[in-house]
C-alpha positions in Angstrom: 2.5 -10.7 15.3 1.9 -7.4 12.7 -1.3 -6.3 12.3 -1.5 -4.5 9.2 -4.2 -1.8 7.6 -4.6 -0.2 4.2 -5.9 2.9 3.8 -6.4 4.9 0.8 -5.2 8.3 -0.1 -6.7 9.7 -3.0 -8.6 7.9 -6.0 -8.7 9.4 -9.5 -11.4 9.4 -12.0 -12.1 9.7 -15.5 -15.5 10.4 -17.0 -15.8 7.5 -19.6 -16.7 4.5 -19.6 -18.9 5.9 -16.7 -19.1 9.1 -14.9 -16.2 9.3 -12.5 -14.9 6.0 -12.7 -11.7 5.4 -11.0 -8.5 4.3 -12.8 -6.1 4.9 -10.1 -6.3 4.4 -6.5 -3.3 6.2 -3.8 -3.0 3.9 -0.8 -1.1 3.3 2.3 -0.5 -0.2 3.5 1.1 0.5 7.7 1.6 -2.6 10.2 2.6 -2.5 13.7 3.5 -5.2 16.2 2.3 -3.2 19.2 5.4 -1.3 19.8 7.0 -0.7 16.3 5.1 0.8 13.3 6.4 1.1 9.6 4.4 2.0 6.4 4.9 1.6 2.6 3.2 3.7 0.2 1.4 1.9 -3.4 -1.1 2.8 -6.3 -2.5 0.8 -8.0 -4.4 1.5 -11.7 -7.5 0.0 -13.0 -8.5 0.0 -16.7 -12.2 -0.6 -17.7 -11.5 -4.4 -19.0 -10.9 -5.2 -15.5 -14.3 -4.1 -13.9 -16.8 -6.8 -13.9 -19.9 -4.4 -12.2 -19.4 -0.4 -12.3 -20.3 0.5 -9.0 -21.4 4.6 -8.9 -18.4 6.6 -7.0 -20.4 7.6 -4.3 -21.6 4.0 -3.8 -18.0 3.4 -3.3 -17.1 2.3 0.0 -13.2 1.8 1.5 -13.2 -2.0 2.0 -14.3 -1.6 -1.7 -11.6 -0.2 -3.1 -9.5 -2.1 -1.3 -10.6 -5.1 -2.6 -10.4 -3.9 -6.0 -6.5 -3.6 -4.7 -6.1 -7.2 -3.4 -7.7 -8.5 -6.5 -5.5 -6.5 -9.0 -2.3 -7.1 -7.4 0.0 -9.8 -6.5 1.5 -7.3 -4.4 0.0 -7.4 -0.7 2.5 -9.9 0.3 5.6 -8.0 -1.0 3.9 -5.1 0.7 3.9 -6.8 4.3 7.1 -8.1 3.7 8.2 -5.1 3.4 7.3 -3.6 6.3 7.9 -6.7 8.6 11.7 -5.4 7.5 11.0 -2.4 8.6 9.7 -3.3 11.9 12.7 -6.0 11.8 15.4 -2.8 11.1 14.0 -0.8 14.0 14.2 -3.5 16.4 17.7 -4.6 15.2 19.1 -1.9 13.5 21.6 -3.5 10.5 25.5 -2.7 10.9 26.8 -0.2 9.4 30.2 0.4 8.3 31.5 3.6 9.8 34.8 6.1 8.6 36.8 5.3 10.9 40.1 7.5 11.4 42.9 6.1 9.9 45.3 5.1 13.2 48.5 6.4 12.2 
């Protein structure tokens, strides 16, 4: 079983509609299965029509924001996905075709 954890990176503002409100959030989503850990980097941009209450920036906490992400994106199962192949690739590493010498 993966256990997986966002975390975010950087966040940047803009000074209207409200003093530093954010319209664009760094974040990395990682998972690990105890053994084997892989990680996908995302952003994720926010326009004022899609805030329902400002909240102040430094009010802002991290499960916060990444709510905001899980609300705003169909993404967080593309995102584990993703990294479950990961994990998958280090544990079975795919084939790969090699040069080999010609035998004459």
């Amino acid at each position: 079983m993966t256990t997986y954890t966002t975390t975010i990176n950087a966040m940047y503002t803009v000074s209207t509609p409200d003093p530093d409100y954010v319209v664009n959030v760094l974040f990395t989503v990682s998972g690990t299965d105890g053994t084997n850990t892989a990680s996908i980097d995302g952003n994720c941009q926010f326009t004022s029509d899609q805030a329902t209450v400002f909240i102040p920036y430094d009010e802002l906490t991290e499960e916060i924001v990444i709510g905001w992400i899980n609300d705003a994106t169909d993404n967080q199962a593309n995102y584990y996905a993703n990294i479950d192949g990961q994990i998958e690739s280090i544990i079975n590493p795919p084939v790969s075709p090699m040069n080999t010498p010609l035998p004459w």
